[in-house]
C-alpha positions, 0 to 999 in steps of 0.5 A: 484503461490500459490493455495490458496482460499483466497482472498482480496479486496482492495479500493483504487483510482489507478492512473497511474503514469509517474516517471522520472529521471532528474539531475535538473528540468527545469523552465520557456522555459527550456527543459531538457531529463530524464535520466531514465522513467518508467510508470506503475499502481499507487495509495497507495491500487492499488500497494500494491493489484498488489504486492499481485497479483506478489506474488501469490495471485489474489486479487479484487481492487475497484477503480474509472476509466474513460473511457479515455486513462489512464483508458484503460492503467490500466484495460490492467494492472490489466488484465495482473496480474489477478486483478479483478476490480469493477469499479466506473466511475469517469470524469478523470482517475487520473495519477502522476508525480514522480521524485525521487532523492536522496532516496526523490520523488517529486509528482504532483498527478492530480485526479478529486474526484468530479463525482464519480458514486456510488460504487459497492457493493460486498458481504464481504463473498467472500473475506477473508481480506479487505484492505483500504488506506482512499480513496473513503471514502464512499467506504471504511467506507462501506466496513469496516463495512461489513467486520468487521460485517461478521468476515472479517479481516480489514486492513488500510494504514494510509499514512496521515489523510483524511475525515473519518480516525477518524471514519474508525479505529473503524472498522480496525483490523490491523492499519499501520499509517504513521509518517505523520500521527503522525504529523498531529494528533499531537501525538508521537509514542506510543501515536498513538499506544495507540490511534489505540489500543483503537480504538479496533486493534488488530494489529498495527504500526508506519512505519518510513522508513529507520528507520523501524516501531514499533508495537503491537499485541493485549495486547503486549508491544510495539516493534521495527522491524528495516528496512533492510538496503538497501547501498544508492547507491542502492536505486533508487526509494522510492516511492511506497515502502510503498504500497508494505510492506502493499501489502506484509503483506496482502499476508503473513497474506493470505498465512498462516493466523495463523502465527504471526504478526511479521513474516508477517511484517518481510515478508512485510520489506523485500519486501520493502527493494527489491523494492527501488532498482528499478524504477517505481512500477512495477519494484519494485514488488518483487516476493516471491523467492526474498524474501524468498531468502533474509530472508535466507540470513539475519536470524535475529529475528523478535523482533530485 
């Protein structure tokens, strides 16, 4: 475990997600067994901030959770990683049910956003990067504005466009969007990265799956970094591979904050490049040696 005095906040609503393998979903009276199940932590900032925490690094997660039973079953999770949690309450802990197949997942997401309490306010001196995935946007406009008041580094998940995106990149140092997210502001790849470059991020990129990301770094061109190839018969679970490539480049960017961009995200794809091979989130956490292991085995430039 690294000793390292840095640390993270993330905001984000964590869930509990239920995933199961079926040949067919059943309809009507039908009934059927799953194959293979898992359950553990969800939510786009809860996985990638329990990805930083498998990696070595105990971050803070702020998020809405009930006095229910999903709720009790999440804090005994954070509690088992070292995760500091700042809570909101909400009426109903939000939970998912995901059934991957095929290198696809269907999700049915079930969250009550409607009574959240007011959310706790942190001093942005004790973190050294804030991580946002557009949830809670009340939370996350505030925070990204403190942390970018106080020099601290401000990162999104731009998985799809939410109430307050527009206005949120004016305070986000490093932008990971989605092609989702592309689609939905209409806009081609380099024309997202024009937009996040004039919104003022220093860092930002386009992440495509399989097809890997391109990105930028301050006044750089624009450049691809291609994912690493994963045999399809050994993707098991997509979902949350995501989450875990930005929970791993926050790691990297805390663990050695001067190195460049390209290795951070070189670090984060081969995170997530591990984590598909598994199922359910917990499983896929990739620990470091995993990694380190891996980028030793396939020592291939950054700017391929």
């Amino acid at each position: 475990m690294d000793q390292n005095p840095r640390k993270a906040l993330f905001v984000g609503r964590p869930s509990i997600d239920f995933t199961t393998i079926v040949d067919r979903m059943p309809v009507g009276d039908e009934k059927t067994v799953a194959k293979r199940h898992a359950v553990s932590f969800g939510g786009n900032a809860t996985t990638a901030a329990f990805c930083c925490a498998k990696l070595g690094n105990k971050p803070d997660l702020m998020g809405a959770i009930a006095e229910d039973w999903l709720g009790r079953m999440f804090r005994d999770m954070a509690n088992d990683y070292g995760i500091r949690l700042h809570e909101r309450r909400t009426r109903e802990t939000a939970f998912s049910q995901i059934m991957p197949k095929d290198g696809l997942r269907a999700i049915v997401r079930c969250r009550d956003e409607e009574d959240d309490a007011e959310y706790p306010i942190l001093d942005a001196h004790e973190f050294y990067t804030l991580h946002l995935d557009g949830h809670q946007p009340d939370a996350a406009i505030y925070y990204a504005k403190a942390f970018r008041e106080n020099g601290r580094l401000t990162s999104l998940d731009g998985g799809s466009m939410r109430s307050n995106t527009t206005e949120l990149l004016d305070f986000i140092d490093v932008g990971v969007v989605s092609e989702r997210l592309c689609e939905q502001m209409r806009l081609e790849i380099g024309g997202m990265l024009e937009m996040l470059r004039s919104k003022g991020c220093r860092v930002g990129a386009v992440t495509l799956g399989e097809k890997g990301l391109y990105w930028f770094d301050g006044r750089s061109d624009i450049r691809h970094m291609p994912a690493i190839p994963v045999p399809d018969e050994r993707v098991i679970d997509t979902n949350g591979a995501g989450d875990i490539f930005h929970g791993a480049y926050i790691y990297s960017y805390l663990r050695r904050p001067h190195q460049s961009w390209g290795d951070n995200f070189d670090f984060a794809r081969h995170a997530a490049a591990l984590s598909v091979q598994h199922l359910g989130n917990e499983a896929s956490l990739p620990k470091r040696a995993n990694i380190e292991a891996a980028m030793r085995a396939r020592p291939i430039a950054v700017g391929e």
